[in-house]
C-alpha positions in Angstrom: 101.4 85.1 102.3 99.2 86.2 99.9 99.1 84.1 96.4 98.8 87.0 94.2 101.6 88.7 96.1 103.4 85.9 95.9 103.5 84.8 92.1 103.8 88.6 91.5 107.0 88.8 93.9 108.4 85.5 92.2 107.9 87.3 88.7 105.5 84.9 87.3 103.3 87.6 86.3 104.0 91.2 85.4 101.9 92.8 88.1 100.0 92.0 90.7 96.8 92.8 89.4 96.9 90.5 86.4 98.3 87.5 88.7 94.9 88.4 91.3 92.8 88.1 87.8 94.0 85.1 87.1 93.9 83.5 90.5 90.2 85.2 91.0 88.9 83.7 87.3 90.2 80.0 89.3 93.0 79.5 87.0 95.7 78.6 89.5 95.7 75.0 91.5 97.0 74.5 94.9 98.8 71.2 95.9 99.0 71.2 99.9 99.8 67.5 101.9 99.0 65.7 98.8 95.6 67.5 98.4 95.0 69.5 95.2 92.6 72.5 95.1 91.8 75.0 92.8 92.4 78.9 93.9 89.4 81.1 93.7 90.2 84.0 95.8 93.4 86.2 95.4 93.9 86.4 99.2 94.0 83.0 99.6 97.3 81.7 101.4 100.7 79.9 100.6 103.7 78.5 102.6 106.6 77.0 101.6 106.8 73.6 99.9 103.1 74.5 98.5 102.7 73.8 94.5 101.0 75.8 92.3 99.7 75.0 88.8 98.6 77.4 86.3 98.9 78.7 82.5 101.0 81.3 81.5 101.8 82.4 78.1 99.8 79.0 76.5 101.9 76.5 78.7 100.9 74.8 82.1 103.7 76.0 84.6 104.5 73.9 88.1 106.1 75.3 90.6 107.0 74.5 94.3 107.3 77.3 96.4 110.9 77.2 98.0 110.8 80.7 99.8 108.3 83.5 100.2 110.3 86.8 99.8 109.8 90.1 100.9 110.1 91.8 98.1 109.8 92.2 94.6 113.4 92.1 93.4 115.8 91.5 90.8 114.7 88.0 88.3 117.5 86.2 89.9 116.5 87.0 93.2 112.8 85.5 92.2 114.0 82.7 90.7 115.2 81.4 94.1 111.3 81.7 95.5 110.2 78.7 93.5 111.7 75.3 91.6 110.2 75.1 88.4 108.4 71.1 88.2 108.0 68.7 85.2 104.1 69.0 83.8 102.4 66.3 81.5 101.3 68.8 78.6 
């Protein structure tokens, strides 16, 4: 799945076009097999037990992708896409 589609399904960002901004200005890090990358394209891909690292609203936010979803639903719904994980900062 998509990234952008994904962290705009899991309500991390308010639409999708703002979350492909912010993926495309490489502001959102991968972690894949112990390997950390940094995102640069929107269409880039992610699978369960990927984590993500990015800013939102002036704090670093990790997350592990738990599901991808396939749709954007209701905030509790989103909330089971992704387990919110301890950052240093």
């Amino acid at each position: 799945m998509r990234v952008d589609v994904w962290l705009w399904r899991a309500r991390l960002f308010k639409t999708r076009s703002l979350a492909a901004k912010v993926v495309g200005e490489g502001r959102v890090r991968l972690s894949r097999a112990g390997v950390e990358t940094r995102l640069d394209k929107p269409a880039r891909t992610v699978k369960v037990g990927d984590g993500l690292v990015f800013a939102l609203a002036g704090r670093l936010q990790a997350v592990r992708i738990e599901a991808l979803g396939v749709r954007r639903g209701p905030p509790a719904e989103a909330r089971t896409l992704y387990t919110q994980l301890e950052t240093d900062g």
